[in-house]
N, C-alpha and C positions, 0 to 999 in steps of 0.2 A: 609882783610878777607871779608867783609862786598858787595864789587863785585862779589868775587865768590859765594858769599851765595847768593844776588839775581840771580845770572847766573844761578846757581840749581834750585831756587825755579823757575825761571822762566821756566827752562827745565821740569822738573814736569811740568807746566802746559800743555806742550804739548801733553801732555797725557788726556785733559779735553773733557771726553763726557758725555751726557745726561747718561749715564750707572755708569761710575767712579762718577758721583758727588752726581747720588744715594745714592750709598755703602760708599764713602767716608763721607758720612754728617752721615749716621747713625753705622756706624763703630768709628768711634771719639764722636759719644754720648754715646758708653758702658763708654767711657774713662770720660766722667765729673763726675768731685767731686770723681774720682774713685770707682764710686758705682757698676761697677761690681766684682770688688777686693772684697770691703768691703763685699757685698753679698758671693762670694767666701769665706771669710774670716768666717764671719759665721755660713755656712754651714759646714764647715771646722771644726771649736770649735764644735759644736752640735755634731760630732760623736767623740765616742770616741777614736776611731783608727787613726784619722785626728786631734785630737785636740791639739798637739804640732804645727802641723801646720797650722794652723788656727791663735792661739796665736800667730805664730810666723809669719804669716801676717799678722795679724791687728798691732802691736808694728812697723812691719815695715812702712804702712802705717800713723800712727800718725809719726813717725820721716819723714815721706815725708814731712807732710802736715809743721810741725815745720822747718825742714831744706828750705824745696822749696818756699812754700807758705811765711811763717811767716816772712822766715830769708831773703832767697837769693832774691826773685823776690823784694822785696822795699829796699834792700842794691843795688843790681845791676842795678835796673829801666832800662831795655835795652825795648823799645819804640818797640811797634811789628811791622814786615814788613807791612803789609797794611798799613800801619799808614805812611809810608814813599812813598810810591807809588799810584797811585788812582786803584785800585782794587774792583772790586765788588765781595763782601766775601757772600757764597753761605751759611755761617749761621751769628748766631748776634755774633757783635765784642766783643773777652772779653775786658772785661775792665781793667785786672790786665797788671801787666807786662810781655814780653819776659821770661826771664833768669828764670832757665831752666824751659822748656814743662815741667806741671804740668801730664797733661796725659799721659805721657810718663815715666816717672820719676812714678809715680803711679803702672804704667802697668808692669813698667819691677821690681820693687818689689815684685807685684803679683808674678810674672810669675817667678822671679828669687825665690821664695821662693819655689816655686814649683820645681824649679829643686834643690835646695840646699838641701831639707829636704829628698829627697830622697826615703820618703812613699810610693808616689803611682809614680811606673818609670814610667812610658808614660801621666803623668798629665802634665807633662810642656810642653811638646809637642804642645798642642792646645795652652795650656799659652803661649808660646813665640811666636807662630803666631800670636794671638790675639795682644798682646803687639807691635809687629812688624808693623802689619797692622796699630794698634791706632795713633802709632809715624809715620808712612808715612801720614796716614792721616792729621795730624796737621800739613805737609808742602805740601801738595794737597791743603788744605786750605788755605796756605796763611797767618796763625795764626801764626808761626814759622819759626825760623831761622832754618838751620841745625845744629849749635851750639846747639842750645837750645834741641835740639833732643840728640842729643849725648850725651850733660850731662845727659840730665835725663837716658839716659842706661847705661851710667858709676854711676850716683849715685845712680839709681835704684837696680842696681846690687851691689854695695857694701851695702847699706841698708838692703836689700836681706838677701845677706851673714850675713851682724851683728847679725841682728834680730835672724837667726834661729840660729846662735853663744847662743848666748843669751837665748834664750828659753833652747837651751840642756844642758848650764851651768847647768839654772836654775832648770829645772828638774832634772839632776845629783844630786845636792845638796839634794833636798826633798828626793833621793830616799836613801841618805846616812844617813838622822835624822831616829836617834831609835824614832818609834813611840810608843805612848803611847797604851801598849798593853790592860790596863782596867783588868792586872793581883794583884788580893790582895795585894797582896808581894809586891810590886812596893807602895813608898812611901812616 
């Protein structure tokens, strides 16, 4: 696997001009630490119309950061492509590991929450662009396998899925407790 994965990355490169490495460096900076998610997420809770889904991004993104970050990148330690090849990387190298694209794996939570929750139809829209650009971006750069890219849109999107699972349980349930009506009688 590992020849065809430099064979792609390397083909992407062919695509490298003074234009693409613009857009490419600052299109994969919405993507660190997931802060444009998190800001999304947010703004998301603050209304009230959105705030299942907001909730139901942010709980996805902390299972990223626990599943991606915490768990899989130092159980898997997969050594990033530059790291293998002499490359001059058009931003500073992370220093985590490989296995899978944090930004990626981030974005398509964002963006899968945004299509699962169903709220606002045409929100995921931009989301899954955005998401899609972030993850070509991390193999324009060089930071990324294509392995690494596809997990995080398969676990992206199952996270995605859970979370807002999750949120609508959860608010099912609230909406099914007799609340305390603050009637005398009751007591």
């Amino acid at each position: 696997m590992g020849n065809l994965e430099f064979w792609i990355l390397d083909g992407i490169q062919q695509l490298r001009s003074p234009w693409m490495d613009f857009w490419m460096i600052r299109i994969s900076f919405l993507g660190n630490s997931g802060w444009i998610w998190i800001v999304l997420a947010l703004v998301l809770v603050s209304m009230r119309k959105t705030r299942k889904v907001g909730l139901a991004m942010g709980l996805g993104l902390i299972l990223c950061l626990l599943i991606g970050n915490v768990t899989l990148k130092p159980l898997i330690a997969r050594i990033r492509p530059f790291a293998l090849r002499e490359f001059l990387l058009l931003i500073d190298a992370p220093s985590d590991f490989s296995f899978p694209s944090g930004h990626t794996f981030s974005s398509f939570v964002g963006a899968g929450v945004l299509l699962f929750s169903k709220v606002e139809k045409r929100l995921w829209i931009p989301g899954m662009i955005l998401a899609c650009l972030i993850a070509f971006s991390r193999l324009y750069l060089y930071v990324h396998y294509p392995t690494d890219v596809l997990a995080g849109i398969v676990l992206g999107l199952l996270v995605a899925a859970v979370s807002v699972y999750i949120v609508k349980k959860i608010s099912e349930k609230r909406k099914e407790k007799p609340h305390n009506t603050g009637d005398a009688t009751s007591g």
